[in-house]
KEZA-631948 format. One record per atom (N, C-alpha, C, O): chain; atom name; z, y, x. Coordinates in nm, 3 decimals. Example, Ala and Ser with C-alpha at 12.3 -4.5 7.8 and 13.67 -1.06 7.14 Angstrom:
<A; N; <0.780; -0.569; 1.319>>
<A; CA; <0.780; -0.450; 1.230>>
<A; C; <0.780; -0.330; 1.320>>
<A; O; <0.846; -0.332; 1.424>>
<A; N; <0.708; -0.225; 1.285>>
<A; CA; <0.714; -0.106; 1.367>>
<A; C; <0.787; 0.003; 1.290>>
<A; O; <0.804; 0.114; 1.341>>
***
This chain:
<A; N; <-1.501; 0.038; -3.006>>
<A; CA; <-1.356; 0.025; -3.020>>
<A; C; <-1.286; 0.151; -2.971>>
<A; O; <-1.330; 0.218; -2.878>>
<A; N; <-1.166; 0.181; -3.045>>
<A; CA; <-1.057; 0.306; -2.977>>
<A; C; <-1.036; 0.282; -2.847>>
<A; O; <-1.025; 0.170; -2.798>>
<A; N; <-1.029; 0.412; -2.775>>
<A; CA; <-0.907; 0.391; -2.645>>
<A; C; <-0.776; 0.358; -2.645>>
<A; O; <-0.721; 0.378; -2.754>>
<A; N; <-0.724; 0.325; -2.579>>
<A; CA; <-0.571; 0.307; -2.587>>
<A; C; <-0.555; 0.421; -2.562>>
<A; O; <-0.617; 0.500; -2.490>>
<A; N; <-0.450; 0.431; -2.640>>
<A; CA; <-0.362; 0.589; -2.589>>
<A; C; <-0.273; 0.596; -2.438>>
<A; O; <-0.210; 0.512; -2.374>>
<A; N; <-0.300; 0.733; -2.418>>
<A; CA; <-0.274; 0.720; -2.266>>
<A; C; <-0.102; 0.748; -2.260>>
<A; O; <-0.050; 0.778; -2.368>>
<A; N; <-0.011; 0.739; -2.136>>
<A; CA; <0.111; 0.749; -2.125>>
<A; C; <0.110; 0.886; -2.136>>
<A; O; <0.017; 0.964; -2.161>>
<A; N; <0.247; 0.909; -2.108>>
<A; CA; <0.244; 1.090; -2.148>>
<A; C; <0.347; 1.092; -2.040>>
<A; O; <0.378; 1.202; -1.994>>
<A; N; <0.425; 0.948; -1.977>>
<A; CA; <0.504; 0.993; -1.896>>
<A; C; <0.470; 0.890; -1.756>>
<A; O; <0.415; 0.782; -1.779>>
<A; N; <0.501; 0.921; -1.628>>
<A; CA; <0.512; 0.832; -1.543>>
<A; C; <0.612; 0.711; -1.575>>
<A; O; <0.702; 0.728; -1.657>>
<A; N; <0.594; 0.575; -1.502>>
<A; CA; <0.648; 0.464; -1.518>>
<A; C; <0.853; 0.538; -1.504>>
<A; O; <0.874; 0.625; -1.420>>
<A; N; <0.901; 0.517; -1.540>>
<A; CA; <1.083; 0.541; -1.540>>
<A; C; <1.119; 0.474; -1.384>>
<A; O; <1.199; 0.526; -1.306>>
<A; N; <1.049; 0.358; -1.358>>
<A; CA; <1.142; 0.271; -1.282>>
<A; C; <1.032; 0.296; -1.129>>
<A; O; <1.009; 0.202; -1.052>>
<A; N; <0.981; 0.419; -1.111>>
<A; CA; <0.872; 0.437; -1.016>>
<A; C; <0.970; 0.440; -0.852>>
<A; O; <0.951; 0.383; -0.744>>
<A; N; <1.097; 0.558; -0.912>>
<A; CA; <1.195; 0.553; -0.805>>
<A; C; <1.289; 0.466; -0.698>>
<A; O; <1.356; 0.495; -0.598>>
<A; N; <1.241; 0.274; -0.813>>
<A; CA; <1.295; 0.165; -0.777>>
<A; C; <1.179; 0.067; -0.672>>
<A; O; <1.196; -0.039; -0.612>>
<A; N; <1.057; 0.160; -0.685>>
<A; CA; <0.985; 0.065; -0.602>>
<A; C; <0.986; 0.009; -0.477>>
<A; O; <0.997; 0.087; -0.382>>
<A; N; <0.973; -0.141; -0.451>>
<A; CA; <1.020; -0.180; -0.312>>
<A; C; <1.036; -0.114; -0.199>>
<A; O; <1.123; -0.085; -0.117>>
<A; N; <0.886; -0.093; -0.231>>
<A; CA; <0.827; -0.040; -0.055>>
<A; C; <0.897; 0.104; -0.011>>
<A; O; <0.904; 0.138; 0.107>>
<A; N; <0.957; 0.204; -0.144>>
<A; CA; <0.971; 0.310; -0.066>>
<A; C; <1.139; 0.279; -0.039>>
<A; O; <1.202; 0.327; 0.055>>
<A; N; <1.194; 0.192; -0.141>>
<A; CA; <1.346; 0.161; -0.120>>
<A; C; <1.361; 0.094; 0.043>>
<A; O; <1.456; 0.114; 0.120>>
<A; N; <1.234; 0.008; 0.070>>
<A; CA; <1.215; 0.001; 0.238>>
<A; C; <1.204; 0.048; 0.367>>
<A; O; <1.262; 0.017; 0.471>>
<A; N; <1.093; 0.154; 0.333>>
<A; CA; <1.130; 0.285; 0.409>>
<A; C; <1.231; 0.355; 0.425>>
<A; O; <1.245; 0.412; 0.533>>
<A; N; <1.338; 0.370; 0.314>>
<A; CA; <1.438; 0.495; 0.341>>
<A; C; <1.534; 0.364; 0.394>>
<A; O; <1.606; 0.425; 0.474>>
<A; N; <1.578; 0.227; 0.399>>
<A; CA; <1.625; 0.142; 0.466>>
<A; C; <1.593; 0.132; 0.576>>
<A; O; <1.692; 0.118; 0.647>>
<A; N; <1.506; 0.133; 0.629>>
<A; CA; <1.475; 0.123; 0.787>>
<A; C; <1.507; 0.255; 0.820>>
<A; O; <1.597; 0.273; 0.903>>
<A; N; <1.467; 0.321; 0.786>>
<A; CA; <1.535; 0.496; 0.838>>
<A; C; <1.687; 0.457; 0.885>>
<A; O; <1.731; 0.442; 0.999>>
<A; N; <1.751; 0.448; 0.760>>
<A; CA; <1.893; 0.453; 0.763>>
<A; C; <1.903; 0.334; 0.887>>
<A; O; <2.000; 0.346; 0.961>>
<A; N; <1.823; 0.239; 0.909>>
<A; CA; <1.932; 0.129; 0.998>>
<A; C; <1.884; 0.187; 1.146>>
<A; O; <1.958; 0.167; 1.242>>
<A; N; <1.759; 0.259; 1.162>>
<A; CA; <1.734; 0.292; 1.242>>
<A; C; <1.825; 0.403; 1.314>>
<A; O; <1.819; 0.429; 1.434>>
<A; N; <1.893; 0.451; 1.238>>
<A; CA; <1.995; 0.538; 1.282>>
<A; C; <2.195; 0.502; 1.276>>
<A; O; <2.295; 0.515; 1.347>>
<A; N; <2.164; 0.465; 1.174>>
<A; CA; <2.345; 0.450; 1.111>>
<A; C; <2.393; 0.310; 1.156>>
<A; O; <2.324; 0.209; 1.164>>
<A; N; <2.528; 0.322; 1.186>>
<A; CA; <2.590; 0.145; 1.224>>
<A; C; <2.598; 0.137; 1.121>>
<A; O; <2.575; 0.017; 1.112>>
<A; N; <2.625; 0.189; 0.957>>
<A; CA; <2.613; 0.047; 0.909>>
<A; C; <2.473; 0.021; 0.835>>
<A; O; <2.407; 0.124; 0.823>>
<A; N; <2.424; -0.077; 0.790>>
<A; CA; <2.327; -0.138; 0.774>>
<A; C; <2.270; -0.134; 0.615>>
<A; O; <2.332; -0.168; 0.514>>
<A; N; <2.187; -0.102; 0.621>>
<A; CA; <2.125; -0.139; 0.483>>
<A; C; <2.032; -0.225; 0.447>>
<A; O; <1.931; -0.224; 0.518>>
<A; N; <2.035; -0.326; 0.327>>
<A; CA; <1.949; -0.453; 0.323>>
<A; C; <1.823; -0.394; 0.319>>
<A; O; <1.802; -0.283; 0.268>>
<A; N; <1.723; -0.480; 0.381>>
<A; CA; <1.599; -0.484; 0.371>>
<A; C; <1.492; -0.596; 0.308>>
<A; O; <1.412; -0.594; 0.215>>
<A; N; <1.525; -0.676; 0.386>>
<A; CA; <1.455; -0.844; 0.350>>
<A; C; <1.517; -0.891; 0.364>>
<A; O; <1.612; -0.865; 0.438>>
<A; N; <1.497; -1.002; 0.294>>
<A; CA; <1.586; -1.160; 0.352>>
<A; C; <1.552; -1.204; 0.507>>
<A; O; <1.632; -1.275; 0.568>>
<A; N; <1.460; -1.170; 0.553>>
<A; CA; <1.355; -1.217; 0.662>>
<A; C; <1.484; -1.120; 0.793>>
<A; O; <1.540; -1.172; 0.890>>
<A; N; <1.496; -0.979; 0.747>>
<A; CA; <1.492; -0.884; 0.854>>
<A; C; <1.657; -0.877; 0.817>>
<A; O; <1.733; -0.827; 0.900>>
<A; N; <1.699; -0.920; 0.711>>
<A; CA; <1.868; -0.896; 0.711>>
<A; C; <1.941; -1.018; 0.748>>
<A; O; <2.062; -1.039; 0.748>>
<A; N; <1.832; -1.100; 0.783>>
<A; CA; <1.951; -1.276; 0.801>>
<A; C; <2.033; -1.243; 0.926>>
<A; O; <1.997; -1.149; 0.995>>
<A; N; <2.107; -1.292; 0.948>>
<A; CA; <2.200; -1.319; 1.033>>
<A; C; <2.129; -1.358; 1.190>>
<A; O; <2.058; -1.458; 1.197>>
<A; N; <2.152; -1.272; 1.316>>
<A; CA; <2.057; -1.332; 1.424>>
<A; C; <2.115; -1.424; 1.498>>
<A; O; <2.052; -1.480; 1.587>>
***
C-alpha cells in the first residue's frame, strides 16, 4: 500500500496548546495582581 502523504506544515493551532497556555499563566500570576485563568481546580474561588 502507498504512504500517506506527509504534512508540509506544522499543526496551525500548536500555539493554542494547553500546557504551554499554562505555563505562561502561572508565570503571569506568579508575578502580576491581576490574574490569569488556569484551571477550574486552581482558579475557583478560595
Amino acid at each position: 500500500m502507498g504512504q500517506p502523504k506527509k504534512r508540509t506544515s506544522p499543526r496551525r493551532t500548536r500555539s493554542r496548546r494547553s500546557h504551554l497556555v499554562l505555563k505562561l499563566a502561572r508565570a503571569v500570576n506568579a508575578k502580576s495582581p491581576v490574574k490569569a485563568y488556569t484551571t477550574k481546580r486552581e482558579s475557583a474561588k478560595k
